[in-house]
N, C-alpha and C positions, 0 to 999 in steps of 0.2 A: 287386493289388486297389486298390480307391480310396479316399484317405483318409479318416476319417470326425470325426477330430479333427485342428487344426493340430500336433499334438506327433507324428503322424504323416509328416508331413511327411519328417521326414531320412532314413524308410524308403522315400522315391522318387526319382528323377529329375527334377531342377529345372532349369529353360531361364532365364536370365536375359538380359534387356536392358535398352539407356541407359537406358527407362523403368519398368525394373521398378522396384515400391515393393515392400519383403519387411517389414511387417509383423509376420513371426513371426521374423524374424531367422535362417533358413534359410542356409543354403549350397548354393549351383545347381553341378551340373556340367556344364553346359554354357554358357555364357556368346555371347552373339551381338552385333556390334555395330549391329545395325539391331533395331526391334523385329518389321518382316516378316519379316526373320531365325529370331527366335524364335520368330515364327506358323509358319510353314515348317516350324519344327523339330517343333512341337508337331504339327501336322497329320499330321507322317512319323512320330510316334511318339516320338520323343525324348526325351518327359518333361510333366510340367506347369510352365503357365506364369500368371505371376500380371500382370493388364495392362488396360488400360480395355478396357470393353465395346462402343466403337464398332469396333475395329477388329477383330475377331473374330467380331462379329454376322453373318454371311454364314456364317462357319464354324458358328457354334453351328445354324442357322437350319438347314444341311442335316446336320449331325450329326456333320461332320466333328472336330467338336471341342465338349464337353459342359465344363459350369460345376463346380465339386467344389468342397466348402466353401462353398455360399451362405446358411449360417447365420453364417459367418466374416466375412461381406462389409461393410468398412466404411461411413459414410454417405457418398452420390455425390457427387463430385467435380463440381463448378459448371465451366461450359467460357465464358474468358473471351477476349476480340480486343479488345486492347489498344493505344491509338496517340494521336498528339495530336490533339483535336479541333480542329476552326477552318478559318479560311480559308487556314492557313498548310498544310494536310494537302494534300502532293498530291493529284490526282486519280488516278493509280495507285495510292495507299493507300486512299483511298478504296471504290473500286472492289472492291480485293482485299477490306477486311474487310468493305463486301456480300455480295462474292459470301462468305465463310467462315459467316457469319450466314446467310446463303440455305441452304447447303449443308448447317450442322448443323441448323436446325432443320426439313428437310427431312429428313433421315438417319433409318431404322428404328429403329436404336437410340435414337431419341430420345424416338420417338412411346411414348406412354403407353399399353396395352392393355389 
């Protein structure tokens, strides 16, 4: 079944990676060291997994993978591209956190519905 409170939680199968945050202080048994890893696993059945909503959005969108606990959901995580500004910034750094600025706020997950 699908949890319907977090203290349900230890009654499933939990996928952890680098980036998971466990807020409910859980223990995963499955541990992966990539978070595509974890997506992977979760997709194949594995277990649930707790992880930002950019990278999943594809999965959620075709079905492959559904959200549990979105009354649990903390407040959104701010997405920051950090580096020195000035003339001293290469032009390869430069570039890169255009293009990452281009590319998040371009991204589905991002857009507001």
């Amino acid at each position: 079944g699908e949890p319907t409170h977090p203290d349900e939680l230890k009654q499933h199968r939990l996928i952890a990676s680098p980036a998971s945050y466990d807020p409910f202080r859980t223990r995963a048994r499955l541990a992966c060291s990539t978070v595509q890893g974890a997506i992977n696993a979760a997709v194949q059945g594995a277990g649930l997994l707790h992880c930002l909503s950019y990278p999943v959005h594809e999965h959620l969108l075709s079905g492959a993978l559904r959200r549990v606990l979105p009354d649990f959901d903390g407040p959104p995580l701010p997405v920051q591209v950090v580096y020195r500004e000035g003339r001293q910034a290469p032009m390869r750094v430069r570039s890169f956190v255009e293009h990452c600025v281009s590319a998040l706020r371009g991204h589905p997950a991002f857009q507001l519905a």
